[in-house]
C-alpha positions in Angstrom: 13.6 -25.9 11.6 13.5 -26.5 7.7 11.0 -29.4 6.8 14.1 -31.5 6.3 13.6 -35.5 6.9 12.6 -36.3 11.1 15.0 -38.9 12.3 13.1 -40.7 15.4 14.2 -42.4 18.0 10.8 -44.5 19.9 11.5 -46.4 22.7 8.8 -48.4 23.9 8.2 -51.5 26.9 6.0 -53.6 24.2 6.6 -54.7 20.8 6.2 -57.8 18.9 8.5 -60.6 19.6 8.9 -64.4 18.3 7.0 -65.2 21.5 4.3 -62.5 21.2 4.2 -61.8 17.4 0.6 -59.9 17.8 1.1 -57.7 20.4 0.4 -53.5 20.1 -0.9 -53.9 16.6 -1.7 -50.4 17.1 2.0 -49.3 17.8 3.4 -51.4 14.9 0.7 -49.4 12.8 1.4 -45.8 13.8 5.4 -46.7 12.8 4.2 -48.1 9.8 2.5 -44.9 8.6 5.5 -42.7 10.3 7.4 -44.0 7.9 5.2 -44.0 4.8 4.8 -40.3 5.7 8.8 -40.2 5.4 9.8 -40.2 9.0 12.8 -41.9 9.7 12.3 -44.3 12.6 14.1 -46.7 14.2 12.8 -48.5 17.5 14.5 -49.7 20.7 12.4 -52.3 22.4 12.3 -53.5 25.6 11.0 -55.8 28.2 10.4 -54.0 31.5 8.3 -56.9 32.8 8.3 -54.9 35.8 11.4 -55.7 36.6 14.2 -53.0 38.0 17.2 -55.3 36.9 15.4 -55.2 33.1 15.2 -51.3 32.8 18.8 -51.3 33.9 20.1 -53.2 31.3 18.0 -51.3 28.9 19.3 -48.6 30.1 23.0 -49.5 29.5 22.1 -51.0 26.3 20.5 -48.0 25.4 23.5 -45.9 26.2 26.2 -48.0 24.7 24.1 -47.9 21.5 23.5 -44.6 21.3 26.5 -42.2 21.7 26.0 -39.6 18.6 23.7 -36.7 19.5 23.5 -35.7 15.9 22.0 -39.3 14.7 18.2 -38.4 15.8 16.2 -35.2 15.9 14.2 -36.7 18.8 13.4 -39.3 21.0 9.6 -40.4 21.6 8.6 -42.9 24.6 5.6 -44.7 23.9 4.4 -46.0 27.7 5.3 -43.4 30.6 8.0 -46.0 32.0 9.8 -46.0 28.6 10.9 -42.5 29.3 12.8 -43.6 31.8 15.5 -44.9 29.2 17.1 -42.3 27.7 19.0 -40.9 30.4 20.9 -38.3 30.1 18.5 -36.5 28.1 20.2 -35.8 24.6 17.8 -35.1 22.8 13.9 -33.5 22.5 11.6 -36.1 24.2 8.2 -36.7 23.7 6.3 -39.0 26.1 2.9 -40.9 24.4 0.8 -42.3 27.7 -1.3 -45.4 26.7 -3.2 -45.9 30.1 -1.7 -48.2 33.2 1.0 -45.3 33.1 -1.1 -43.0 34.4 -4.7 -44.6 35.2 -2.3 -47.6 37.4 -2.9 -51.5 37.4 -6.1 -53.1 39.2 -6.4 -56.0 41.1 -8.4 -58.6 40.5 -11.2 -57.1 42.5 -10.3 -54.0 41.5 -8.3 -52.2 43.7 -4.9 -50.0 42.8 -1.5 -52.9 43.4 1.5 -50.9 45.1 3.3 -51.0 41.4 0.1 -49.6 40.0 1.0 -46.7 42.1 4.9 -46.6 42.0 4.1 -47.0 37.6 2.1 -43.7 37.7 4.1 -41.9 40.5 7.2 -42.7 37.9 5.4 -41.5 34.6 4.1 -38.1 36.5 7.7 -37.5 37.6 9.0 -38.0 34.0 6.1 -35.7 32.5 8.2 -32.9 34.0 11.5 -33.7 31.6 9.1 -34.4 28.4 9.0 -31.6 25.9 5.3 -32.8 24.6 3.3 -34.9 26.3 0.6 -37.3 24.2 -2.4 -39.1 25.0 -5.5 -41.0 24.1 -8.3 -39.7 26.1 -9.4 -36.3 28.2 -9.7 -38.8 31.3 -6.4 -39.4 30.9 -4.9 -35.7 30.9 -6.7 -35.1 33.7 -3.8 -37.6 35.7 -1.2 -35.9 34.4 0.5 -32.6 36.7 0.7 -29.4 34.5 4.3 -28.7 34.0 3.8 -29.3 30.5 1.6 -28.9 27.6 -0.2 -32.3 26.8 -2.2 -32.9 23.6 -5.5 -35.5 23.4 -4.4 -38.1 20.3 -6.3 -41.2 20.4 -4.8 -44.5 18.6 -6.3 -44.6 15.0 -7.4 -47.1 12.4 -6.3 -48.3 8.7 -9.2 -47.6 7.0 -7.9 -49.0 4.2 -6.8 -52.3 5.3 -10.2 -53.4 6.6 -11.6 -56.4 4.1 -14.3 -55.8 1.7 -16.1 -58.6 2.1 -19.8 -59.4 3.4 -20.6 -61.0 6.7 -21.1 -64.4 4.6 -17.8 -64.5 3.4 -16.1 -63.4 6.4 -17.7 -66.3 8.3 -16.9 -68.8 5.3 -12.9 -68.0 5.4 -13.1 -68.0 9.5 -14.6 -71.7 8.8 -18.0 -70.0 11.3 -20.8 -71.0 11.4 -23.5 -69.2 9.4 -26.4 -69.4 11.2 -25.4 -68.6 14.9 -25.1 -65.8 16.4 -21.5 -64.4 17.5 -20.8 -62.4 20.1 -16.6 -61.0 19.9 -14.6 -60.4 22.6 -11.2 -59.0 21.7 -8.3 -59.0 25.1 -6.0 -61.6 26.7 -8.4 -63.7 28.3 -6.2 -63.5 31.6 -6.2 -59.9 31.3 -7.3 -58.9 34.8 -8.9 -55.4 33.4 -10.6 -56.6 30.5 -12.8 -58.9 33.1 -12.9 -61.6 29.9 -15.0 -63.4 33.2 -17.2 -61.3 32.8 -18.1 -61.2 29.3 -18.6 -64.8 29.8 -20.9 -64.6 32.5 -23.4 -62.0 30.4 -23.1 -64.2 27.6 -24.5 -67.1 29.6 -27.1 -65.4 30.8 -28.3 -64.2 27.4 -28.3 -67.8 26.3 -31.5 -68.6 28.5 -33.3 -66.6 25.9 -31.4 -65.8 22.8 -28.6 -68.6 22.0 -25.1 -67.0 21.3 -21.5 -67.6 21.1 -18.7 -65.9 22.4 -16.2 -66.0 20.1 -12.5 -64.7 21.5 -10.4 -63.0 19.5 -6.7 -63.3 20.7 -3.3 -64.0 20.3 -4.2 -63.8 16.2 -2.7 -61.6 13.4 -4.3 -58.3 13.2 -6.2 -59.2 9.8 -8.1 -62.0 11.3 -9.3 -59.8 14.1 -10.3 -57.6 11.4 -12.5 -60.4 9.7 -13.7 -61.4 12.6 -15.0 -58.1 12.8 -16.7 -58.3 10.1 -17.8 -62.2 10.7 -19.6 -61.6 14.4 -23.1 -59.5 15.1 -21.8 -57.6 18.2 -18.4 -56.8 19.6 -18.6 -56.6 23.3 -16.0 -54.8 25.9 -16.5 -55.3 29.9 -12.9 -53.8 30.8 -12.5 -52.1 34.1 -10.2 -50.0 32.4 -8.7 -48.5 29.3 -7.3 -45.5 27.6 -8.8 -45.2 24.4 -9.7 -48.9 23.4 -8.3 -49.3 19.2 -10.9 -52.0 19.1 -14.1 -50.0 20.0 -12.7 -47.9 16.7 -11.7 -50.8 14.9 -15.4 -51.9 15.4 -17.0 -48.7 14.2 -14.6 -48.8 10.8 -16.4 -52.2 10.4 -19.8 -51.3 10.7 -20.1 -53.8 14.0 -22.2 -53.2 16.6 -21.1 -52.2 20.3 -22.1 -52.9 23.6 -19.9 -51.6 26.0 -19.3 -51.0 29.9 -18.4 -47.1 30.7 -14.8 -47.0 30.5 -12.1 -44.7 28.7 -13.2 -42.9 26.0 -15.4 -45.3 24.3 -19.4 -43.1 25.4 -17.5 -39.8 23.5 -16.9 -42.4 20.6 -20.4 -44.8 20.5 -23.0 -42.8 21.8 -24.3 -41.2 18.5 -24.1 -44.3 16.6 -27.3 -45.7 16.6 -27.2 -49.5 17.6 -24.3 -49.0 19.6 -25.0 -49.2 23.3 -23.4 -48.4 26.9 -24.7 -50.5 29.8 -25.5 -48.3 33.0 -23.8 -50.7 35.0 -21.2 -53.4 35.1 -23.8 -56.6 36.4 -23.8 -59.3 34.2 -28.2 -59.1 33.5 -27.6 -55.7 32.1 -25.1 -56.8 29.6 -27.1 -59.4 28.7 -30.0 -57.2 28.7 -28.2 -54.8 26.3 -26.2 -57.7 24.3 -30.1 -59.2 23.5 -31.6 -56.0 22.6 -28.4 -55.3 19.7 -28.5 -58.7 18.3 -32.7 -58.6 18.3 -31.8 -55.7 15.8 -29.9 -57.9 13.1 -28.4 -55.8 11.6 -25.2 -53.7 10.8 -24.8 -49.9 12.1 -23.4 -47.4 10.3 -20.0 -46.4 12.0 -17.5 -46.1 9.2 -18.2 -42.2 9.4 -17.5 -42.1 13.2 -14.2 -42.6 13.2 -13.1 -40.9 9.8 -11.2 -38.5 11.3 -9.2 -41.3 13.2 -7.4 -42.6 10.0 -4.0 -43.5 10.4 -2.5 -40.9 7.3 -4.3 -38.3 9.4 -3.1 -39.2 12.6 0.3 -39.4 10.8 0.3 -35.5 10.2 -0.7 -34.9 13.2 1.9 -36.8 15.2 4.9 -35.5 12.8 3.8 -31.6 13.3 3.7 -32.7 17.2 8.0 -33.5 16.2 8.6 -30.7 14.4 6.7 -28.7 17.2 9.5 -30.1 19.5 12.3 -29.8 17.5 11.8 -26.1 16.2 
């Protein structure tokens, strides 16, 4: 194929809406710098809500909408159960897995639900139709069947777009206080895998000897979790699972330091930053235990360099030559 203009079709089950303006910063990102990179792409969102009746009338939406062959070069799913839209297959599909699509959805105590399993029985089935496969972590490929050729991308970071400012300021335009100590949680507090109870529970704990907040940081515009970023003195993650967290990244490009459950990808990504640590276990006293020793540091870590090679014009190229691999 000639290195004309890629025309993209992405189909994805989340995207911002007037009711949930904030959600998949990371998605809106990688479109954004698609298209600064001068791919053409147009989304078709959807609401799946796991609900059959919803992906059929996304699918006959879908259909009515999209007649002319010759209007895309390709179509890429973002979410395993967004491939299930574009039937019949017109055009080359590309299938980016983000993690319940394959790893499944817990419980709350932490066992697989029955739509956990029909969600990754479906996107295992509908690996077989994809002409690339995409996603964020090796943990992940290894739940995928090996019809077809699947490449390890993790979600990047603007590097650009974090604020230059100092902890001081940060604080100052968050209206925080500038003499406590903040602990950041980033996830849905009702988020059954990101165990936000949990986070809570260490925290308390850590309070009998070295007072802290826990600050949340949710359901806010993408800046302001950046600048909380930069406000806080530790950024903490207890999820039961995850693909390739953006905020563990997010953290690093900020110079904040991590404590961190094992889960996803995020030991390959923290474990040679110094300051950075990963608890041995999920109990609340070794969080605590971990959160205490980090903040008993007081100071920033050194991350920026860690996560380089994650930058969104990077990632960019990368995705694009993973098109024109497809469409070639």
């Amino acid at each position: 194929m000639s290195q004309s203009r890629l025309r993209v079709l992405m189909i994805t089950s989340e995207w911002p809406t007037p009711e949930s303006p904030f959600s998949v910063p990371f998605l809106v990102q990688q479109v954004k710098f698609l298209r600064q990179a001068g791919v053409e792409v147009e989304v078709f969102s959807f609401r799946g809500a796991r609900n059959p009746l919803n992906y059929l009338k996304a699918l006959w939406q879908f259909n009515r909408t999209y007649r002319d062959r010759s209007t895309f070069d390709l179509v890429h799913a973002q979410f395993g159960q967004a491939a299930l839209i574009p039937w019949p297959k017109r055009w080359p599909l590309v299938i980016t897995y983000h993690g319940d699509d394959l790893l499944g959805i817990l419980s709350r105590d932490g066992q697989q639900t029955w739509q956990g399993r029909l969600l990754v029985a479906v996107s295992n089935n509908l690996a077989s139709f994809a002409n690339s496969l995409v996603v964020f972590s090796q943990h992940m490929k290894k739940n995928l069947p090996s019809v077809v050729s699947s490449l390890i991308q993790p979600t990047g970071v603007d590097l650009e777009a974090i604020p230059k400012m100092s902890q001081t300021e940060a604080r100052a335009k968050l209206a925080l206080p500038a003499d406590e100590r903040l602990a950041l949680f980033v996830g849905s507090p009702d988020c059954r895998r990101k165990l936000y109870s949990l986070a809570q529970e260490s925290v308390e704990l850590l309070n009998k000897r070295l007072p802290t907040r826990l600050v949340l940081g949710w359901n806010r515009p993408h800046g302001e979790i950046l600048l909380l970023m930069l406000a806080c003195d530790v950024l903490l993650n207890t999820s039961r699972q995850e693909g390739s967290p953006t905020i563990i990244k997010e953290a690093l490009a900020c110079n904040l330091p991590i404590v961190s459950v094992v889960v996803g990808d995020v030991v390959e990504r923290i474990k040679e930053v110094e300051g950075c640590e990963i608890t041995l276990d999920n109990r609340p006293q070794t969080i605590a235990d971990a959160l205490e020793r980090t903040l008993r540091r007081e100071r920033r870590i050194d991350g920026r360099p860690a996560v380089a090679q994650l930058d969104e014009r990077v990632l960019a190229q990368k995705m694009i030559a993973i098109y024109r691999s497809v469409v070639s």
